[in-house]
N, C-alpha and C positions, 0 to 999 in steps of 0.2 A: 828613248827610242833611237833605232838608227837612220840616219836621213843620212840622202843623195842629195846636192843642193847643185844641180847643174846650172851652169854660167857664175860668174864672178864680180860682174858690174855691179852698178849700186844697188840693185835690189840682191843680189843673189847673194851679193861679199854681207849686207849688214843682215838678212834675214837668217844664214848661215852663223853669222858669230854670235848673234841673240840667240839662237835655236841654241846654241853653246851657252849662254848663259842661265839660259831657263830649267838643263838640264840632260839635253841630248847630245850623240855622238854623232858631228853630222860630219861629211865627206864633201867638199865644195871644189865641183870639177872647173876644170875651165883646157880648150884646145890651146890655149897661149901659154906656151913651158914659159918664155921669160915672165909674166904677169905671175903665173906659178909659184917662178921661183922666187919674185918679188916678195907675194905673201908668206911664201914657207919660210921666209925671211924677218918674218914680224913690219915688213912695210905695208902699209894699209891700203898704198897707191891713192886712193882719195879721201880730200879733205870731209873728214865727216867727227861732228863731237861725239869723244864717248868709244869710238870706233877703234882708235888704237890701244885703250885702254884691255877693252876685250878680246882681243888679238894678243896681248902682253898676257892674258888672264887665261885664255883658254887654248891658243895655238900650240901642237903637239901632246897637245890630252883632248879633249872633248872637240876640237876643232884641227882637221887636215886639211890640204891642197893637193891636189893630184891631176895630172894629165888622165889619169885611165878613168873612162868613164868603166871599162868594162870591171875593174876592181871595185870601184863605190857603187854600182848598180847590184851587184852582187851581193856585196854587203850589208846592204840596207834592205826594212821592209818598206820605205815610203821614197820616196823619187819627186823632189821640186822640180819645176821646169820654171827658170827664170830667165831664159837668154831673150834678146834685143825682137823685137819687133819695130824695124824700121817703116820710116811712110813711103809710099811707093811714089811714082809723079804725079799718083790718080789722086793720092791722100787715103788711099786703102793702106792695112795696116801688112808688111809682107812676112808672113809665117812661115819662111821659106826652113828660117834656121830650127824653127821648132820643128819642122816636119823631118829634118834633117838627124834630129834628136831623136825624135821617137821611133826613125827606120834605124840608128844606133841602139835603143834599148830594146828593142825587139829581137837582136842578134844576142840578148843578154840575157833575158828574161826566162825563156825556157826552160824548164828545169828547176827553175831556182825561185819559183813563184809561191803563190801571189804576192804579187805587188801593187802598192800604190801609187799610181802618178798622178801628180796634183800640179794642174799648171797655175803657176806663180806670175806668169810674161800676162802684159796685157794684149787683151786676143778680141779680135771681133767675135759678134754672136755667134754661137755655132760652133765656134771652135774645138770644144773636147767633143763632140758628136762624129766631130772628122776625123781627128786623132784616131777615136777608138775605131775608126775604120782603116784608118794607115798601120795602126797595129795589127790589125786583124787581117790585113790582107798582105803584111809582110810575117804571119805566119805562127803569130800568139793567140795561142788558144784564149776563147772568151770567159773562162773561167781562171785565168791565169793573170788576172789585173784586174783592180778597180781605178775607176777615173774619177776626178775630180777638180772644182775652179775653187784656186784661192787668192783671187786680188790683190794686192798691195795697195797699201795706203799710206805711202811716207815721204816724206817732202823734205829734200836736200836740204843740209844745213842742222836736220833736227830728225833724223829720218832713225836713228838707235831709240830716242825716247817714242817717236811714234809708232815702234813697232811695240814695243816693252809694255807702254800704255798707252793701247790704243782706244778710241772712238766706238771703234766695233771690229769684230774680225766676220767675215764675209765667205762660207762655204758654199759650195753649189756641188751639191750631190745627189746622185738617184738612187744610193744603197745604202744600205744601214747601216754598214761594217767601214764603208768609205769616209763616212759622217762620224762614226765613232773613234775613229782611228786620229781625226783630225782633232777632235774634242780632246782627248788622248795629250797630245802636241802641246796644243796651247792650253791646257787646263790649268800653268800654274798661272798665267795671265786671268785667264776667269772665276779663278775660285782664291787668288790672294797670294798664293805662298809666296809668290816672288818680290809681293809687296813687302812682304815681312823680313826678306831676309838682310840680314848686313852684309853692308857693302855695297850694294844693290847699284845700278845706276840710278842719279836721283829722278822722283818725282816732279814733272812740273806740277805747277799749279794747279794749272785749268785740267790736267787727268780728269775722265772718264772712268768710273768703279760701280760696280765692277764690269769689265769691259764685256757688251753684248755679243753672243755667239750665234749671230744670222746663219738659220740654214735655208738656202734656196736650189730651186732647179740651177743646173750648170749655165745653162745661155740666160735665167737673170741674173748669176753672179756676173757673167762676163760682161753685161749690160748696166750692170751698177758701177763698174769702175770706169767706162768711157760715159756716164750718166754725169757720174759725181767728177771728173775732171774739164767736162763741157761747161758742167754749171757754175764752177768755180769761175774758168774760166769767165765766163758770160760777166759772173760779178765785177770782174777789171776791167771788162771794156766798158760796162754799164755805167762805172763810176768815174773811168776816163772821158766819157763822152758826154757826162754832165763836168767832169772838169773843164771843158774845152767851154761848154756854154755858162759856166761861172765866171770865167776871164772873160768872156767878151760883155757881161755884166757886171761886172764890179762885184762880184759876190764871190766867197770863201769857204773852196772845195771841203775845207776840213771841217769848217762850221758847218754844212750841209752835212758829210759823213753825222758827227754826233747826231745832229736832229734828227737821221732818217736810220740811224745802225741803233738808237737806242728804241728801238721799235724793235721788242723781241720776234716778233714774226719775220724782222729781215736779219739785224743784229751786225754787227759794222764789221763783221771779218772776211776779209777780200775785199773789203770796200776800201783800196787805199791806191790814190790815184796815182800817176807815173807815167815811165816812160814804156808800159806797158810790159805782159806776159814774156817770158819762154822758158827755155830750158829742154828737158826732154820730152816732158809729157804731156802738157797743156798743147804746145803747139800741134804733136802728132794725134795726141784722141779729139780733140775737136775734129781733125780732118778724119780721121780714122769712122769717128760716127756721124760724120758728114758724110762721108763715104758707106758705110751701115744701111741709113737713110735710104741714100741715093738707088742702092741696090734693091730694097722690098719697095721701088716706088714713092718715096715720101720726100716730098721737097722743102727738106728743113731751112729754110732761107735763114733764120735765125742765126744760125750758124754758120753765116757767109756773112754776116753782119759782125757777129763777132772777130770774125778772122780779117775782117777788115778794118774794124777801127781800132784793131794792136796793130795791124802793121802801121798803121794813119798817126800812130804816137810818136813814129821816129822822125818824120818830116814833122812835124807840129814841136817837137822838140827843137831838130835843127833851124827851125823859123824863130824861135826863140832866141837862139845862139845868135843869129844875126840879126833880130833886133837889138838885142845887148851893145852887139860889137859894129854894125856894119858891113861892109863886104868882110868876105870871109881869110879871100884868098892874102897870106902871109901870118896871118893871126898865129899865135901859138898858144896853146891852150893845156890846161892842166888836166888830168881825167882821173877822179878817185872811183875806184870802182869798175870792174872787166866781166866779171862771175854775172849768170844771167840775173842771182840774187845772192844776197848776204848768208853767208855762213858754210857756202860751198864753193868748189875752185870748179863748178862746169860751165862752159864756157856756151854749151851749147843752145842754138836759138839766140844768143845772149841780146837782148835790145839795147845793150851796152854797146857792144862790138859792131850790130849793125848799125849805130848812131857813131861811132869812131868812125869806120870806115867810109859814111858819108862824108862827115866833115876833111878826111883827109879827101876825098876827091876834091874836095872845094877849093884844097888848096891851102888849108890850116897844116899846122906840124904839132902833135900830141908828144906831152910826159903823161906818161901814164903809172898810176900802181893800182894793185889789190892788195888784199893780205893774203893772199891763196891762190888766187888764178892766174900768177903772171908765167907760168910753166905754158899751161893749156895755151894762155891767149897769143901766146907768140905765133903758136901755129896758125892762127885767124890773117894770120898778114903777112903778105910777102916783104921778102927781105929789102926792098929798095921803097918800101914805102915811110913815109917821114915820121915815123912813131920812136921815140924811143921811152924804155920800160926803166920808169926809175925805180929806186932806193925806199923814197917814203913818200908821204902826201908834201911833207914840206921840199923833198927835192924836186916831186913835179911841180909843185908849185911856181918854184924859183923863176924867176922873169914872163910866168906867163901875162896874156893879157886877158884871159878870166879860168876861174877855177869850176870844174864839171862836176857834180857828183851822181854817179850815174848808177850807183852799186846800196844797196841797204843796208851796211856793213855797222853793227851796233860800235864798231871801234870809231867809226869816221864819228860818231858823238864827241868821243873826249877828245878832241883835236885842240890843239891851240890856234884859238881861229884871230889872236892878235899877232901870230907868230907868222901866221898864213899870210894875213893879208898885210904883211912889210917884204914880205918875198914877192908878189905878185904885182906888177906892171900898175892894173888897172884892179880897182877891190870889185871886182864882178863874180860872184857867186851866183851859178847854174843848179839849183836843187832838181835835181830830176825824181827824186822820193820822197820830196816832202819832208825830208828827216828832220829839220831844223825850223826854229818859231820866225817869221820874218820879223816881228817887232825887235828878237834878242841880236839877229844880221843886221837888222838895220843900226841897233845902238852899238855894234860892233863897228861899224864903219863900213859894211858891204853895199854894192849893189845889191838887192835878194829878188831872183828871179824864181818864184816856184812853178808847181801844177795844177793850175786854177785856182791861183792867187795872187795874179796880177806882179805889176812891178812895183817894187820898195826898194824907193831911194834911200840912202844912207841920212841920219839923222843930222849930220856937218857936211857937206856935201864939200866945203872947199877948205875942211882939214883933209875929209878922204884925199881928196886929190894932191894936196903937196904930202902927204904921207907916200902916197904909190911912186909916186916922184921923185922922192928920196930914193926910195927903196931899187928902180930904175939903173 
C-alpha cells in the first residue's frame, strides 16, 4: 500500500520504516529540511535497535523523506498522523500541530480522494470527531476521507520489535472500508508472513502470536492508549512507594516484587523499583488523562498520587546520596547513566537528569557518561554548571567519591566492578535500578546502597578502605 507517514520523531521515523519492512511504500514527511536531510542520508538521528538497520534496508525504495507534505498526501491512499502532542501548563494534551496538519491536508485532498487519515499521535478523547470537523469545515467533502485512531504502543529502546510484534494493534473506526483498509496494512503482522520471512528482524521471546486485531469506536481507541500508559505508570510508583516502606523495614524490595509479580493476576512487569518514571509519554498521558478526567467532571485523585510519588523519587534518592556521603557541597561523584532509561539516548523527563541537576545545586561536581545520551544531555545543562561528560564509566569514575547509577543500561552489567572501585576515592555504589545483587557489591568490596534495600556494608570493611586510599 501507499502511506503518508507525517512527522518523524520516534513514533512516526520507526512506524514509517517498519511499514517499509512489512511491505509498503511509505512517504515520511516531516517541516525540518535538516532532520530530512539527515534521514535521506541513512542517519537514523535516534538511538533506536534494529532502526538503522532498516533504513540501510529499505531508504530510497520502499521508504522516502520529504519536506512536501503536498507530494506524499497525494500520493498515498492512507495518511498517518503522528506529530508531538505536547502537555500544556494545564497537563491537557496540545493538538495544536495536528490541527495544523489536517488544515494542510485539507488544501491536498480534493480531487485526489478518498483518503484515509489515521491518527497515530496520542490525542485525548474525541479527538478524530474534531478533526473530521476541521476537515469539513476547511472544505473537504464528507465523502472524500475516512477517519480513523491508531495508537502506538512502543517503548524506547525496544520500540522496532514492538511494533513488528506487537501485544495487540488497536483501531478505532466507525466504517467498514476504514477498518478494512487498516487490516490491509498490518495483515502480515496478524496473519504470520512476516514471521516467516528471512532475515526478518528477530523475534523476542515473550512475542505475542498471532498479534490481536482490536477494533473499537475512535474515542475508545484514543482512551485505551492514555488507559494503558497511566496504568503502567500507576505500576512504578506503586512499587516505588512500597520500596520506600521496605527500607524503613528492613525488608527487600526485590523479594517483595517476586512474591507479589508471581501472582498471575498482577505479574511483576513495571513492577521494578527506582528512581522512578519519564521520558515522553508516561509523564505527559498521566497529565493528559488527568486532565480528560478533570474536563467530564471526574476527580481522578489517583492520579495525582501517582504523579507525586515519581516526582517524591528524586529527593528520596538524593537523601540517600547524603546519607552515603554527608554533606553534599564539594563531593564529586560519578553518574553512569543520563537516558530517561536504558536502550535510548532521550533525555526527556529524565529522572536522571532531574537527580544530576539536584545534586549539582548542592554543590557536588558530576563525570558523567551514557552509551547514547551524552549528545542530548548536554543540552539539559548550562554551560558553567560543574558537570563534565566523560569517556567511559571508568573515566567518570576516576577519583570520585561514590559511584551513581542512575540509567538501566544492560552494558553497565558487564562492567569491571574491580577495576571501578580502585579508580574511586571512596567504594560507594548508589544503584538507583536495582541492576546489581547487593550480596555480589558487597563481596566486591562496595558500599551498596539500593531501592528498598537498605544499606550493605562491604564484606572487609578496612581492606575497602586502604584500597580506595591507594587508589586516591
Amino acid at each position: 500500500m501507499k502511506i503518508a507517514m507525517i512527522g518523524s520523531g520516534y513514533v512516526g521515523l520507526v512506524a514509517a520504516a517498519c511499514m517499509a519492512e512489512i511491505g509498503h511504500n511509505v512517504i515520511c514527511v516531516d517541516n525540518d529540511e535538516g532532520k530530512i536531510q539527515a534521514l535521506s542520508s541513512g542517519d537514523p538521528i535516534i538511538h533506536e535497535q534494529f532502526l538503522p538497520e532498516l533504513m540501510a534496508r529499505h531508504s530510497g525504495d520502499r521508504l522516502r523523506f520529504t519536506t512536501s507534505l503536498h507530494d506524499a498526501v497525494r500520493a498515498s491512499s492512507i495518511i498517518f498522523i503522528a506529530v508531538g502532542t505536547p502537555p500544556r501548563e494545564s497537563g491537557e494534551a496540545d493538538t495544536s500541530f495536528i490541527e495544523h496538519v489536517c488544515r494542510d491536508i485539507a488544501r491536498e485532498i480534493n480531487g485526489y480522494g478518498p483518503k484515509t487519515i489515521v491518527v497515530k499521535s496520542t490525542v485525548p478523547a474525541g479527538t478524530n470527531d474534531w478533526i473530521r470537523r476541521v476537515l469539513e469545515r476547511s472544505g473537504v467533502a464528507a465523502n472524500n476521507f475516512e477517519i480513523a485512531a491508531n495508537p502506538e504502543f512502543l517503548r524506547e529502546g525496544s520500540a522496532v520489535t514492538d511494533f513488528l510484534y506487537p501485544d495487540r494493534i488497536v483501531v478505532g473506526s466507525n466504517t467498514e472500508r476504514a477498518t478494512e483498509q487498516l487490516r490491509s496494512v498490518y495483515r502480515p503482522l496478524t496473519e504470520g508472513s512476516y514471521r516467516r520471512r528471512r532475515g526478518r528482524v528477530p523475534q523476542p521471546d515473550n512475542a505475542c502470536y498471532p498479534a490481536p486485531f482490536i477494533v473499537t469506536s475512535p474515542v475508545s481507541a484514543e482512551m485505551i492508549k492514555h488507559a494503558s500508559n497511566a496504568f503502567l505508570a500507576m505500576k512504578v510508583s506503586f512499587i516505588n512507594a512500597l520500596a520506600n516502606i521496605c527500607e524503613a523495614n528492613g525488608a527487600d524490595i526485590e523479594e517483595l516484587v517476586r512474591g507479589i509479580g508471581s501472582d498471575r493476576r498482577i505479574g511483576s512487569r513495571f513492577l521494578k523499583a527506582g528512581i522512578g518514571y519519564g521520558g515522553s509519554c508516561f509523564p505527559k498521558d498521566v497529565s493528559a488523562l488527568r486532565a480528560v478526567a478533570e474536563a467530564c467532571g471526574y476527580d481522578f485523585r489517583l492520579l495525582d498520587e501517582v504523579m507525586r510519588i515519581n516526582r517524591n523519587q528524586h529527593p528520596v534518592f538524593v537523601s540517600k546520596v547524603r546519607e552515603a556521603l554527608g554533606p553534599l557541597k564539594g563531593k564529586r561523584l560519578a553518574v553512569l547513566g543520563l537516558a530517561f532509561k536504558g536502550g535510548t539516548d532521550d533525555t526527556r523527563e529524565s529522572p536522571a537528569i532531574a537527580i544530576v541537576q539536584t545534586l549539582l545545586s548542592e554543590g557536588c561536581t558530576v563525570r558523567a557518561f551514557d552509551p547514547a545520551a551524552m549528545a542530548r544531555a548536554r543540552d539539559e545543562f548550562a554551560p558553567e554548571d560543574p558537570i563534565v561528560f566523560a569517556e567511559s564509566a571508568y573515566d567518570a569514575a576516576h577519583g570520585a567519591d561514590a559511584l551513581l547509577v542512575l540509567t538501566e543500561w544492560e552494558e553497565f552489567l558487564s562492567l569491571d566492578f574491580v577495576r571501578l572501585r580502585s579508580l574511586l576515592r571512596e567504594p560507594m555504589l548508589l544503584d538507583g535500578r536495582n541492576l546489581y545483587e547487593p550480596g555480589a557489591m558487597r563481596a566486591l568490596g562496595f558500599f551498596y546502597f539500593g531501592v528498598g534495600r537498605g544499606h550493605c556494608p562491604p564484606n572487609d570493611f578496612s581492606e575497602v578502605r586502604i584500597a580506595g586510599e591507594d587508589a586516591a
